[in-house]
N, C-alpha and C positions, 0 to 999 in steps of 0.2 A: 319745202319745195321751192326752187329756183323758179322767179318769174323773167320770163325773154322780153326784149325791147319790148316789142310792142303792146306785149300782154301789160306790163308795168305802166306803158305809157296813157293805157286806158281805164288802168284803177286809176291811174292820178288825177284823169279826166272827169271818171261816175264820182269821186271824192269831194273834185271842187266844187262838182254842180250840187249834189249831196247837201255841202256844209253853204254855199248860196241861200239856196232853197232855204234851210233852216235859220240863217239869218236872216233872212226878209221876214220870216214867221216871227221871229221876235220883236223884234224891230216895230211891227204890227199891234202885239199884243196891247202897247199903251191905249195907242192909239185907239184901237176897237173897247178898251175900256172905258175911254173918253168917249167914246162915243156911244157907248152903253148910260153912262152919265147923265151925255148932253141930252139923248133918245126918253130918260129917263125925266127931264125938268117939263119935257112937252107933252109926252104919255100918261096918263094917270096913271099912280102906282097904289094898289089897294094894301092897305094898313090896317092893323086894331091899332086902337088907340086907350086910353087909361087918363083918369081925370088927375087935376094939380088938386090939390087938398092945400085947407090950412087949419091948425087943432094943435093940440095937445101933443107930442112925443116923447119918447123914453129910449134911452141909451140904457143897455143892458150887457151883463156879463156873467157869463156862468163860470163855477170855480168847481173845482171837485173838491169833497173835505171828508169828515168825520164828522160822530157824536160824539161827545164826553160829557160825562157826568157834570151837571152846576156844582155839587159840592161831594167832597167824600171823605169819610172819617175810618181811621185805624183802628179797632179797639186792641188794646195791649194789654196787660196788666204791671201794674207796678211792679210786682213782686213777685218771687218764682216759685214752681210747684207743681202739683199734680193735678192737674184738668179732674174734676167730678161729677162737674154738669155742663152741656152748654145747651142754655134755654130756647136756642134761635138755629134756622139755619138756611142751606142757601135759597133767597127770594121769599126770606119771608119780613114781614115789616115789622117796624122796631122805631119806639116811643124813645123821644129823648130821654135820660135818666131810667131808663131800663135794664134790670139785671140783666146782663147774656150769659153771663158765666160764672161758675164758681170751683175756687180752688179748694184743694186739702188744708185744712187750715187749722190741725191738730195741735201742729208746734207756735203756731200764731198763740193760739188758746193759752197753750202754757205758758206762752212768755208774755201774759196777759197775768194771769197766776202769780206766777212769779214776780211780777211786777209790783203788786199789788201785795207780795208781803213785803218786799224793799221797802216799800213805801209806809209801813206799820212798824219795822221796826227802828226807819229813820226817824218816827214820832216818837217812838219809845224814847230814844236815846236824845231828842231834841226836849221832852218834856225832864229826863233825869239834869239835862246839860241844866237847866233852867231851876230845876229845886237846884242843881249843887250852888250856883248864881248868885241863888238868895242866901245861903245858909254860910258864903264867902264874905257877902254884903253885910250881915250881923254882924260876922266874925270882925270885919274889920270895924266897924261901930262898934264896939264893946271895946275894943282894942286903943281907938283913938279915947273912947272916956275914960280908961285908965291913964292912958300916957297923961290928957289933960291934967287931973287928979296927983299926977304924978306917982302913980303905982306902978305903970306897965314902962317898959324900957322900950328906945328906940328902934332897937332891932328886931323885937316882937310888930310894933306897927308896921315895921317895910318886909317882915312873912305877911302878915295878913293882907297888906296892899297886892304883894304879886302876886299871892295864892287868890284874889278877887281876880285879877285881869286876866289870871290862866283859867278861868271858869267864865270866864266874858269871851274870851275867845273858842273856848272848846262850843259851847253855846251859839258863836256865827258857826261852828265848822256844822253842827248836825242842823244848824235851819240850812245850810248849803247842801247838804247831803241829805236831807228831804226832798227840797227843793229839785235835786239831781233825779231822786226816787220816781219820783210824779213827773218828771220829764219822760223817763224812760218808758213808765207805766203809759202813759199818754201816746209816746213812740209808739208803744204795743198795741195798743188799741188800733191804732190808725192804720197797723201793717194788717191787723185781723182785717178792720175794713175792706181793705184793699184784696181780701181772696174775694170779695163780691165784687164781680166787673162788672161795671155800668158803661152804657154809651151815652156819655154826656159830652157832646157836640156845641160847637156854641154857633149858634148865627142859623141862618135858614128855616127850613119847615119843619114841623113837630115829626113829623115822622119821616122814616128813609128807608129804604130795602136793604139786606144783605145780598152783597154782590158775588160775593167770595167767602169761605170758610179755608182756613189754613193750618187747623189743629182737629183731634177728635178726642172724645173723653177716654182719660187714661192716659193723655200722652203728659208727659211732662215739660213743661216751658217756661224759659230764664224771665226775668222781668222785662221788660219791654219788647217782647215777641209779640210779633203779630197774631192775632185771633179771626178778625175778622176784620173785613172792610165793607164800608156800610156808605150808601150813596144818595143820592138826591134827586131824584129825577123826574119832578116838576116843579120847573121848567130845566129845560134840559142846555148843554150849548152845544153847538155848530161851528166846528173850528174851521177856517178854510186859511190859504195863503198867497195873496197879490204880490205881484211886481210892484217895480217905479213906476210905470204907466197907468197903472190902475189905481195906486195908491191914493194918488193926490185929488180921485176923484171921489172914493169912499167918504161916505157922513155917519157920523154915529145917530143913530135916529134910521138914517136911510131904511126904508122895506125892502124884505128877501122874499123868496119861496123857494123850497128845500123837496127836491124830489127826491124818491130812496127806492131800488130794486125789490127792496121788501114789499113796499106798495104801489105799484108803478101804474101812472097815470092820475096817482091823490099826488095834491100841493098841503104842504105844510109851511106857515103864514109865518113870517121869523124879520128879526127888526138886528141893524148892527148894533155892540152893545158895548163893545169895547175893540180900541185900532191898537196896535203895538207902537209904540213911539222908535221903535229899533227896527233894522232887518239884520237876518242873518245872514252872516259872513257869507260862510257855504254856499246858500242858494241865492241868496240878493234877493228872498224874500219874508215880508213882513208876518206878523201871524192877525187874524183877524175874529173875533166872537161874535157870532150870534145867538139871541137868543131867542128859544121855542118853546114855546108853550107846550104842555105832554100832559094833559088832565088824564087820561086813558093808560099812560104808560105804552105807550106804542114805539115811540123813538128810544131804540137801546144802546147805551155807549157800546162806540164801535162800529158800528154802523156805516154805511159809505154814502153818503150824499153829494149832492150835485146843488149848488145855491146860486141861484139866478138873484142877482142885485141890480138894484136899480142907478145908474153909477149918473146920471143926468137928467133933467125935465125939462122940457122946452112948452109953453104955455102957446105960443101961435106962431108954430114953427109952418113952411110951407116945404110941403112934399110930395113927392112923386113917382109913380111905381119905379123900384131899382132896376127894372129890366129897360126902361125908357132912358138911360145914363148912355151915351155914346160919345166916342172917343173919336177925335179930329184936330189932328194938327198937334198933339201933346196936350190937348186942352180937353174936358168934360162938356157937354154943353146937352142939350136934349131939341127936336122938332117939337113947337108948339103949332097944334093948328090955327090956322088963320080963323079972324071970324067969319066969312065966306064958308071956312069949310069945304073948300075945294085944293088949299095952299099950305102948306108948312112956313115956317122961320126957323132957322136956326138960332138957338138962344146957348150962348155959351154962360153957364153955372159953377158955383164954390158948394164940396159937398160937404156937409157935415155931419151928421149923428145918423146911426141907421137902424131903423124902428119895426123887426120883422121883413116883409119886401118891400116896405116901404122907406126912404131917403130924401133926408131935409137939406135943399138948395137952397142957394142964396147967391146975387150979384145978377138976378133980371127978374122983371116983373113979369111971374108970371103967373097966368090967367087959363080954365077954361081944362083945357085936353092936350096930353103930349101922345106922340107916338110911341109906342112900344115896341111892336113888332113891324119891319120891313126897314127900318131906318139905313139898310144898309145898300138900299137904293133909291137915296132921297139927298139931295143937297139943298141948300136955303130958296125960297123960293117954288119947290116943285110941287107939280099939281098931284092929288090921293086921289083917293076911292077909299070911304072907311065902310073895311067889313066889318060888319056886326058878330 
């Protein structure tokens, strides 16, 4: 729609007075701010207020992690065969040096057997090696007191010299082939052993749970296949994993407590126990242990916990409810009431560590009651009303 002179010349007219009007409204707004303000340092402005403390604080951080077992053992077997017992199974407890298993151990037996007559007839032939030895050793004594004598010839003393040294040595070969005998036998012995699998673990506590079963009777399995894995789980650990920023605050010694969905609402009391000297590439971060006490069995590797550490202690730190922290000018600072009790100050503060809703200041002394609530109509100096 086409506007005519003078239709046009009276929107341009409603337009400017329009966009006047709305700047003088602006233009205003500081202004009535400032003087909301100024309105504000002569009016009492009612406030809660919240006291300055000084005690003890704690810098804290929660990690989320896992459980894993403090220790866990393999059992395999040496040697390969046919599974025909397994004494144990899953979750049930198990005695260091405990049978768990036993193989088919028929051809063990026989080459036990068999060993064992190796080893009798290497005697046999070590004790004949031994009369032929001696009856060499005459030969050639008889031999040299003839030649003395002058009855026997040269050539007969150098038969009977080499016919002794070829019986001196046939005599090392069967004490070596005994010797070989009763190796072997011995060999035998020890593989028979080896069809009774023991879980002999070394280090930690007498007993551990089976965690897992990986074979069943009748099945057949090579030598160092897995049977069973066998755990330790008191005390148990708590793996978690820090950044750079958190790292350099971690102590070994430092106390935890470990929340778990399983029990929600119990703490579980856990100390750091070991810090990784390395982070990983990957994530740029470090791996962390702690360790937890589990007399009941209750923490199960696997598990997903939540570990509040203690990353700092402050002995008589001064602090002040966090909701009383206000921001002015780029700086922190908080309203302390006057002693009067009619007045504020503004006291500009350095924060540091923060201890539940509560926050430890430092860089002014301060005393008594800060404001909390209302502060955002109070400049230094202005007169309160504290509501209770």
């Amino acid at each position: 729609m086409k506007l005519r002179g003078p239709e046009a010349v009276g929107l341009l007219v409603v337009l400017g007075i329009a966009g006047s009007l709305a700047w003088a409204v602006y233009e205003r707004l500081p202004q009535r701010a400032a003087g909301e303000r100024n309105r504000a340092t002569t009016r009492a402005v009612p406030v809660e207020v919240g006291a300055v403390r000084r005690g003890a604080m704690q810098l804290k951080r929660t990690f989320s992690g896992a459980i894993e077992a403090r220790a866990q053992f393999v059992v395999a077997p040496k040697v390969s065969g046919r599974i025909e017992r397994l004494y144990v199974n899953l979750a049930d407890t198990v005695t260091r040096g405990q049978v768990v298993a036993e193989l088919d151990n028929d051809e063990y037996r026989q080459a036990v057997v068999r060993g064992r007559a190796d080893v009798e007839v290497a005697r046999a032939n070590l004790a004949a090696a031994e009369s032929a030895l001696v009856i060499a050793d005459r030969e050639l004594t008889r031999i040299k007191q003839l030649l003395d004598r002058g009855i026997a010839a040269d050539t007969q003393f150098d038969v009977a010299k080499a016919n002794q040294l070829s019986k001196r040595a046939e005599l090392e070969v069967a004490g070596a082939t005994l010797r070989k005998a009763e190796a072997v036998l011995e060999t035998s012995k020890i593989q028979l052993g080896y069809t009774r699998v023991t879980a002999d673990w070394v280090g930690g506590r007498e007993e551990r749970i089976v965690a897992e079963r990986f074979v069943n009777e009748g099945g057949t399995v090579a030598a160092n296949a897995s049977l069973l894995r066998i755990v330790e789980l008191n005390p148990v650990n708590a793996v978690i994993f820090v950044t750079e920023k958190d790292y350099v605050n971690l102590v070994v010694g430092h106390l935890a407590t470990l929340t778990t969905d399983a029990y929600p609402g119990e703490l579980f009391e856990a100390h750091i126990e070991r810090i990784a000297p390395v982070f990983r590439e990957a994530t740029r971060q470090a791996r962390v242990e702690l360790s937890v006490d589990n007399p009941e069995l209750r923490l199960k590797p696997g598990m997903f916990v939540r570990a509040t550490a203690v990353m700092q202690r402050l002995e008589n730190a001064v602090s002040v409810p966090e909701v009383a922290l206000t921001a002015r000018g780029g700086k922190y600072g908080v309203f302390e009431i006057a002693e009067d009790g009619v007045k504020v100050h503004w006291r500009v503060v350095e924060v540091g560590i923060r201890d539940g809703d509560r926050v430890q200041v430092h860089g002014a002394a301060l005393d008594g009651r800060v404001v909390i609530l209302g502060q955002q109509f109070l400049d230094d100096g202005s007169a309160i009303t504290i509501v209770e």
